[in-house]
TITIMI-862840 format. One record per residue: z, y, x of N, C-alpha, C, O in turn; residue in three letters. Coordinates in steps of 0.02 Angstrom, whole numbers, padded with zeros to 5 digits, always signed. Layout:
ZYXZYXZYXZYXALA ...
This chain:
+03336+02894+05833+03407+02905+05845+03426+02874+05912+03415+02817+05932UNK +03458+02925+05942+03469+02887+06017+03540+02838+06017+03589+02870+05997UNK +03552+02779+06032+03604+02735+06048+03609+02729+06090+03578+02755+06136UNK +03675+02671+06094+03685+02653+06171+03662+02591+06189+03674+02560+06241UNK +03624+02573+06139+03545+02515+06176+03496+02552+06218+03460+02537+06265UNK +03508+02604+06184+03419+02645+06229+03446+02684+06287+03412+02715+06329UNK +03522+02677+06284+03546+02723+06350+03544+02676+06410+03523+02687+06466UNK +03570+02622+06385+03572+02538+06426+03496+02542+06462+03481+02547+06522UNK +03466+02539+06418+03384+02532+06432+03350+02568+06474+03305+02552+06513UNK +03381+02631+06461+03363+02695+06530+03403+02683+06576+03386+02697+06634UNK +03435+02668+06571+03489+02662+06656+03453+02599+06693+03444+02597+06754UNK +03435+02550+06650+03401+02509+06678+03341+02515+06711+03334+02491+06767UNK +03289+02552+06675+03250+02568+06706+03207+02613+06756+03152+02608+06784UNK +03263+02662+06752+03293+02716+06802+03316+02707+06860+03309+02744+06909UNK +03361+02623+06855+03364+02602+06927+03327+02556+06961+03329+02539+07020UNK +03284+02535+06906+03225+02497+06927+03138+02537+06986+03098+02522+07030UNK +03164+02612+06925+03112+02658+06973+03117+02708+07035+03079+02745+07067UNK +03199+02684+07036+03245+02707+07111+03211+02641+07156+03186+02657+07210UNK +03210+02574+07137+03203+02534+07184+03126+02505+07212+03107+02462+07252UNK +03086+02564+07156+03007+02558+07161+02999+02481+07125+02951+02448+07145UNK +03040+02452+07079+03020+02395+07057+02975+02401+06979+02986+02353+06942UNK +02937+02444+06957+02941+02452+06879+02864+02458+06872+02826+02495+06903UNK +02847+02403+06815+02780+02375+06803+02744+02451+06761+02782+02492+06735UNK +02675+02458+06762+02647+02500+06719+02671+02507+06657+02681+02568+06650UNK +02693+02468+06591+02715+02456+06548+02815+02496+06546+02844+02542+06516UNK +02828+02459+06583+02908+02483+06597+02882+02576+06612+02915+02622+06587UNK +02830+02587+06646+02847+02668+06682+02828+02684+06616+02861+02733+06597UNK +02783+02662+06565+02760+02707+06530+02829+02702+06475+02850+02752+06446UNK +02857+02641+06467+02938+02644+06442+02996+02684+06436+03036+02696+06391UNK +02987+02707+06506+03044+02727+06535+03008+02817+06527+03056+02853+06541UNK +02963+02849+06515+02927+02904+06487+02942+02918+06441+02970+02970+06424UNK +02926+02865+06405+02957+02880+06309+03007+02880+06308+03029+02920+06267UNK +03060+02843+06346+03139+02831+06333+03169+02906+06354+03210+02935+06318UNK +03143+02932+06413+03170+02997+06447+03137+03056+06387+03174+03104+06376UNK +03083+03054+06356+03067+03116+06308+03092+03113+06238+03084+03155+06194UNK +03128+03046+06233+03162+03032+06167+03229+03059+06180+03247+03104+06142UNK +03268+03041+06224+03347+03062+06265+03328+03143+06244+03354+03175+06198UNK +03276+03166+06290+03274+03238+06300+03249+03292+06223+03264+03352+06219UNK +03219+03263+06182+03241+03276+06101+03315+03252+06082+03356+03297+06078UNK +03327+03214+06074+03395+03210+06056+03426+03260+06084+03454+03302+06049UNK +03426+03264+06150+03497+03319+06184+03455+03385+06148+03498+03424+06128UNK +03401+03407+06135+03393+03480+06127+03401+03482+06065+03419+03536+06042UNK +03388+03409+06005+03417+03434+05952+03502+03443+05941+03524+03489+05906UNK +03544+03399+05972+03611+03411+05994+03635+03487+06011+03685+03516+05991UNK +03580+03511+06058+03613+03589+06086+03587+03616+06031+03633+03650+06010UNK +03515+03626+05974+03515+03684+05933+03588+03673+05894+03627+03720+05884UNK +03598+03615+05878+03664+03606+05820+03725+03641+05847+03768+03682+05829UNK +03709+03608+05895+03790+03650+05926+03781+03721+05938+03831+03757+05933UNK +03725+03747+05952+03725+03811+05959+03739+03857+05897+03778+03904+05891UNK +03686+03823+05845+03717+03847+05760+03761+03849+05742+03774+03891+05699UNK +03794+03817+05757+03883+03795+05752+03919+03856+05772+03964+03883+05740UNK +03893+03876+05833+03919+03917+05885+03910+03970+05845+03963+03996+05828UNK +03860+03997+05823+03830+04040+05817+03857+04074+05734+03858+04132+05715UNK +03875+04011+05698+03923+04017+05636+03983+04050+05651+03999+04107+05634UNK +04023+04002+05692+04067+04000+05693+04110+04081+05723+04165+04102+05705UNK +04055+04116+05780+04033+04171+05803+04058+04219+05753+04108+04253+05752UNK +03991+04209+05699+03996+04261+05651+04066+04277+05612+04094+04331+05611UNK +04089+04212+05579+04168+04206+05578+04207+04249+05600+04234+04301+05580UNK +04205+04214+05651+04253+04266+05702+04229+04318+05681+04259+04335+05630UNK +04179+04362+05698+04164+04445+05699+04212+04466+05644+04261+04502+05648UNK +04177+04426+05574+04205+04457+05535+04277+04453+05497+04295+04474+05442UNK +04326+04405+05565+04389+04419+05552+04415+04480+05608+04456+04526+05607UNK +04383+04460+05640+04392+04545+05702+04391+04602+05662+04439+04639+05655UNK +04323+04610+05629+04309+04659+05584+04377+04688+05530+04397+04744+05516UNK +04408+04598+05502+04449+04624+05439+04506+04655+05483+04537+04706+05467UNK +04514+04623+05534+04577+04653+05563+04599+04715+05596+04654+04740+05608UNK +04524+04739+05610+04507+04810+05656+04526+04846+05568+04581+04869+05553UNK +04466+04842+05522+04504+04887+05464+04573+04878+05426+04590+04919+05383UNK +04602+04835+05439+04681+04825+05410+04716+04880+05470+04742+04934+05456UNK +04712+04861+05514+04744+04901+05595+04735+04983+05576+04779+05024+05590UNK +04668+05005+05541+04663+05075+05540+04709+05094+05453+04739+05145+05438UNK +04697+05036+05415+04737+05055+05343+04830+05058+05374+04881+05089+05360UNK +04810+05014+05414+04891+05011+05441+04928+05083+05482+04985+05105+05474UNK +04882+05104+05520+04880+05177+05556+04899+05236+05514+04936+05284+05525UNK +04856+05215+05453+04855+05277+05413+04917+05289+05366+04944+05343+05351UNK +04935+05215+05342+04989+05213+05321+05062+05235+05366+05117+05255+05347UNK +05046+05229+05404+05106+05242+05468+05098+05337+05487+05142+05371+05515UNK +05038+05357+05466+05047+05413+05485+05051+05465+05434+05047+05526+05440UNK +05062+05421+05372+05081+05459+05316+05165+05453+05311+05198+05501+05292UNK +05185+05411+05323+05263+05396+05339+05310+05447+05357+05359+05474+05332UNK +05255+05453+05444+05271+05483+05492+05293+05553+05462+05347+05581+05465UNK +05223+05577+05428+05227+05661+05385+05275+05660+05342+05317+05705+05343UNK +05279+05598+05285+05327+05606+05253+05403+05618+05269+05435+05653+05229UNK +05437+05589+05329+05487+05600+05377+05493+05644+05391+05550+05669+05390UNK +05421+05691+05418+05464+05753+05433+05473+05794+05394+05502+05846+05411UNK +05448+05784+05323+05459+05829+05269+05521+05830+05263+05554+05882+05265UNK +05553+05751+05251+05608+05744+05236+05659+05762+05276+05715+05764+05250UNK +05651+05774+05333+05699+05779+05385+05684+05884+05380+05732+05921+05393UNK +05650+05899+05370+05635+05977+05347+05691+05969+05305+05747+05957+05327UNK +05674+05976+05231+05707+05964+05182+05790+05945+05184+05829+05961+05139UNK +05806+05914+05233+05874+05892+05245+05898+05949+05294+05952+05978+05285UNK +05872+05958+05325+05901+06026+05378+05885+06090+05355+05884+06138+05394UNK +05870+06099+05276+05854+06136+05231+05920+06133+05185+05948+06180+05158UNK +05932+06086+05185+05986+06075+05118+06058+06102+05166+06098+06148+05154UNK +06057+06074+05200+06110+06074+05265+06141+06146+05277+06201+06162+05277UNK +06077+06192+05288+06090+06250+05287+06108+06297+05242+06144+06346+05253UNK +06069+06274+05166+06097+06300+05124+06200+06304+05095+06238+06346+05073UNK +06202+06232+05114+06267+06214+05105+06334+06239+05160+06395+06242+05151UNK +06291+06254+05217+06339+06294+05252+06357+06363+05234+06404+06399+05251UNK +06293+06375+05184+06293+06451+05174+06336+06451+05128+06385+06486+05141UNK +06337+06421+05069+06382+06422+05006+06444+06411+05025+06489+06437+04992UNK +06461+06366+05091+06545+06365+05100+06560+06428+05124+06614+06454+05112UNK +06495+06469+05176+06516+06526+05211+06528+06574+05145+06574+06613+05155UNK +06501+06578+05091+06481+06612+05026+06575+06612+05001+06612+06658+04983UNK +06584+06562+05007+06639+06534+04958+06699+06567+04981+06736+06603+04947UNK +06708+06544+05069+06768+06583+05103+06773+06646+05083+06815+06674+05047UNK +06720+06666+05111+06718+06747+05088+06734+06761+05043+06787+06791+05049UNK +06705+06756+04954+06741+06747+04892+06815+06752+04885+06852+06792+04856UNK +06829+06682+04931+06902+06682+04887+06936+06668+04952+06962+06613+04957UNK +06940+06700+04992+06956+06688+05064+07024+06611+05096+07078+06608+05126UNK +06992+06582+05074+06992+06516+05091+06939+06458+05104+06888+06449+05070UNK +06959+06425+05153+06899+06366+05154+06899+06323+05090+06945+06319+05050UNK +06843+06293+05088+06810+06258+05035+06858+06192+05041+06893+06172+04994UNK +06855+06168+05092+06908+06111+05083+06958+06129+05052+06972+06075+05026UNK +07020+06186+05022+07074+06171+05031+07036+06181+04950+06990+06219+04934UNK +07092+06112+04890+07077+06136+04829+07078+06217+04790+07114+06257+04819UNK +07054+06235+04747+07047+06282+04720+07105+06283+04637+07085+06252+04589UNK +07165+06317+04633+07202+06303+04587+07211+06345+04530+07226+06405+04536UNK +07199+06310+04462+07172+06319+04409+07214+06346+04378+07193+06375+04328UNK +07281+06350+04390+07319+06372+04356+07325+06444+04349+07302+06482+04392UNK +07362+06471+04281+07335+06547+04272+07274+06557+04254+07263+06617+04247UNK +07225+06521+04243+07153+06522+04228+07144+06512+04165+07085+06495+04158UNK +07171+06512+04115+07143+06530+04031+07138+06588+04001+07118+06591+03943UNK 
């Protein structure tokens, strides 16, 4: 496990072999210390990369849920859409009919539909 004794220890002896001061023993020290550092950091990057690489997938598959909610959402919206214009058919359907029955009605009894219709004399 790398600490910050063995980091101490490499800096030390790192600047010892900047200053050409470092006994056989220390170089072969300072070998092991640098291939121990350099496992640690590559086991550090697989972790983090797994991490990454989780965390990655995650994501996709909230992209994913959201790309198919977006198309349930589409579809729903474009059934709406049809249904509207049925309804808006249907209303400019009714519309017309009802102009026809007042036009129906004048004619009948030659008065407009607005003015009441009076009952009296009618038994």
């Amino acid at each position: 496990m790398w600490d910050e004794r063995k980091q101490i220890r490499l800096q030390q002896l790192g600047e010892a072999e900047t200053q050409g001061a470092l006994t056989e023993s220390e170089q072969t020290e300072l070998a092991a210390l640098i291939e121990e550092r350099c496992q640690h950091e590559a086991r550090a990057l697989e972790e983090a990369t797994r991490r990454m690489e989780q965390d990655n997938a995650s994501l996709e598959a909230q992209v994913q849920q959201v790309i198919a909610q977006n198309r349930a959402l589409e579809a729903l919206i474009q059934e709406q859409e049809t249904y509207l214009a049925e309804v808006e058919t249907l209303v400019a359907q009714m519309e017309a009919r009802r102009r026809d029955w007042r036009q129906q009605y004048g004619q009948v009894t030659g008065k407009p539909l607005d003015e009441p219709v009076r009952t009296e004399g009618w038994r």
